[in-house]
FIFIKOL-782691 format. One record per residue (C-alpha): residue number from 1; x negated, y, z negated. Coordinates in nm, 3 decimals. Example, Ala and Ser with C-alpha at 12.3 -4.5 7.8 and 13.67 -1.06 7.14 Angstrom:
BEGIN
R num       u       v       w
R   1  -1.230  -0.450  -0.780
R   2  -1.367  -0.106  -0.714
//
This chain:
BEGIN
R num       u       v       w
R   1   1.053  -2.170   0.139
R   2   0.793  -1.944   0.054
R   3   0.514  -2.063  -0.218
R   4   0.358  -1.795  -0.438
R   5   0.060  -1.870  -0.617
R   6  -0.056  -1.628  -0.939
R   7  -0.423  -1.588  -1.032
R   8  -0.599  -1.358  -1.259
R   9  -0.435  -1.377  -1.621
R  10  -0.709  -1.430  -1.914
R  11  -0.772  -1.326  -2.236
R  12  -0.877  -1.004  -2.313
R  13  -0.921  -0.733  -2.592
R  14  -0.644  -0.471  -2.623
R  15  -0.778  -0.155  -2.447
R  16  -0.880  -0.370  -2.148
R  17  -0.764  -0.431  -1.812
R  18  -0.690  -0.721  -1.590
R  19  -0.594  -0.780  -1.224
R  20  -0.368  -0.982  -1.142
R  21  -0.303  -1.155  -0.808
R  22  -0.033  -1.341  -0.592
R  23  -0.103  -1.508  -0.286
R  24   0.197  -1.621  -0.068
R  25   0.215  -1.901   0.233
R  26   0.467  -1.711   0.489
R  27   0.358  -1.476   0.741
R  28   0.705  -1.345   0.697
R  29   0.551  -1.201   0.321
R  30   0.552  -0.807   0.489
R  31   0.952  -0.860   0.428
R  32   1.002  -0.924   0.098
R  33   1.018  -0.727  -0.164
R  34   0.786  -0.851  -0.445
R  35   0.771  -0.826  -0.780
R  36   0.636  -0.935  -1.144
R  37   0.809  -1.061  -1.421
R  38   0.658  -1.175  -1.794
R  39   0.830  -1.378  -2.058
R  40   0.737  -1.475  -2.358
R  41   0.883  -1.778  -2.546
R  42   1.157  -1.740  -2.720
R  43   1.292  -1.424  -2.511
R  44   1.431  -1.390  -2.204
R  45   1.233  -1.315  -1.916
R  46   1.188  -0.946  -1.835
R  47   1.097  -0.718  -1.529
R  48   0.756  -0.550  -1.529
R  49   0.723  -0.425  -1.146
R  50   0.829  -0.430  -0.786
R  51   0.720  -0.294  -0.455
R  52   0.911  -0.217  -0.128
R  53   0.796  -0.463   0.140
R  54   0.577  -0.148   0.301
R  55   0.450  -0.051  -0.011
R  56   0.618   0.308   0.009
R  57   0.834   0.289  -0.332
R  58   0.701   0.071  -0.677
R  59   0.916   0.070  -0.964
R  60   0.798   0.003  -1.346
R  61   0.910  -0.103  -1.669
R  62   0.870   0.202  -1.936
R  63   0.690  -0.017  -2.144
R  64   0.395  -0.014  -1.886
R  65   0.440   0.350  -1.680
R  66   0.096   0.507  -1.641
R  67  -0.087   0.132  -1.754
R  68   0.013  -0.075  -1.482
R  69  -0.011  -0.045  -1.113
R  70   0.140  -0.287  -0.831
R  71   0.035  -0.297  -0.468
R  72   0.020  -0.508  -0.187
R  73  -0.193  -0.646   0.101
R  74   0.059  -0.748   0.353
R  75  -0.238  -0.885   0.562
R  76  -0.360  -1.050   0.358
R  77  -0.037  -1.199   0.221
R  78  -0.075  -1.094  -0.169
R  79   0.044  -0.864  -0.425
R  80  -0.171  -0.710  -0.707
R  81  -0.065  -0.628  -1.100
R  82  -0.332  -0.405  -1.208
R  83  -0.298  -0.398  -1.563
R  84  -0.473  -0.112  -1.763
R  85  -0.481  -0.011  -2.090
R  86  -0.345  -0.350  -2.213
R  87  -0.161  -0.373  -2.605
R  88  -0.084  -0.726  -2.762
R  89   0.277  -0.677  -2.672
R  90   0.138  -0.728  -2.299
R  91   0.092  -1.083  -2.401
R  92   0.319  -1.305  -2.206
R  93   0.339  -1.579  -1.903
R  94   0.346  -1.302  -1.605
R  95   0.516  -1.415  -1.291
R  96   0.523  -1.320  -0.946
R  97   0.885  -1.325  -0.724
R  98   0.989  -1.270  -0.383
R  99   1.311  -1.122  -0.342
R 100   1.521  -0.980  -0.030
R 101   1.452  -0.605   0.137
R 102   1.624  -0.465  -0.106
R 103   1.545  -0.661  -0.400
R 104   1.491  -0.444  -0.741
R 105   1.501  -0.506  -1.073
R 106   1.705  -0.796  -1.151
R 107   1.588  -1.153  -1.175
R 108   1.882  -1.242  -0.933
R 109   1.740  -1.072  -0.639
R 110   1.411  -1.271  -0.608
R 111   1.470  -1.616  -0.447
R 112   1.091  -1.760  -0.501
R 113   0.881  -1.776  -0.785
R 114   0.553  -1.847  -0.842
R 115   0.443  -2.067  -1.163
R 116   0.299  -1.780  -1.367
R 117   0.013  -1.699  -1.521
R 118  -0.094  -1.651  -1.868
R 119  -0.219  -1.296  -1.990
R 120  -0.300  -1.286  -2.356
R 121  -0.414  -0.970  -2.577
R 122  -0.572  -0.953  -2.852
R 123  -0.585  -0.670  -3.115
//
């Protein structure tokens, strides 16, 4: 079982930025493929980013090309959202996942979830 724990969500003014963060408990994190989700109530939840377990290919959302940037620390165990540029339609529960090598896009490939983090935007 790997536990992911999310930090960093807030409140903030649109324009702004905010990092998030995800810390996991295996050593074994260097071999997953992670990724962030958001959802916000009502709607089902939607992809925002994922990274290749070396960090050599990210994949985005359109909705936040050129805003948001994910990257990893694999020693230190934790992925990063950097979130740029941020528009009240940002505003959501944001979650981290860990999903196999060849995990992408699809809620179905990620096998561990963190508990998610709250980012709201206000206009």
């Amino acid at each position: 079982q790997v536990q992911l724990v999310e930090s960093g969500g807030g409140l903030v003014q649109a324009g702004g930025s905010l990092r998030l963060s995800c810390a996991a408990s295996r050593r074994t994190f260097s071999t997953f493929t992670m990724g962030w989700f958001r959802q916000v109530p009502g709607k089902e939840r939607e992809f925002v980013a994922a990274i290749s377990w070396s960090g050599g290919s990210t994949f985005y959302t359109d909705s936040v090309k050129g805003r948001f940037t994910i990257s990893r620390d694999n020693a230190k165990n934790t992925v990063y959202l950097q979130m740029n540029s941020l528009k009240p339609e940002d505003t959501a529960v944001y979650y981290c996942a860990a999903g196999g090598p060849v995990a992408g896009t699809e809620e179905v490939a990620y096998a561990h979830w963190g508990q998610g983090t709250q980012v709201t935007v206000s206009s």
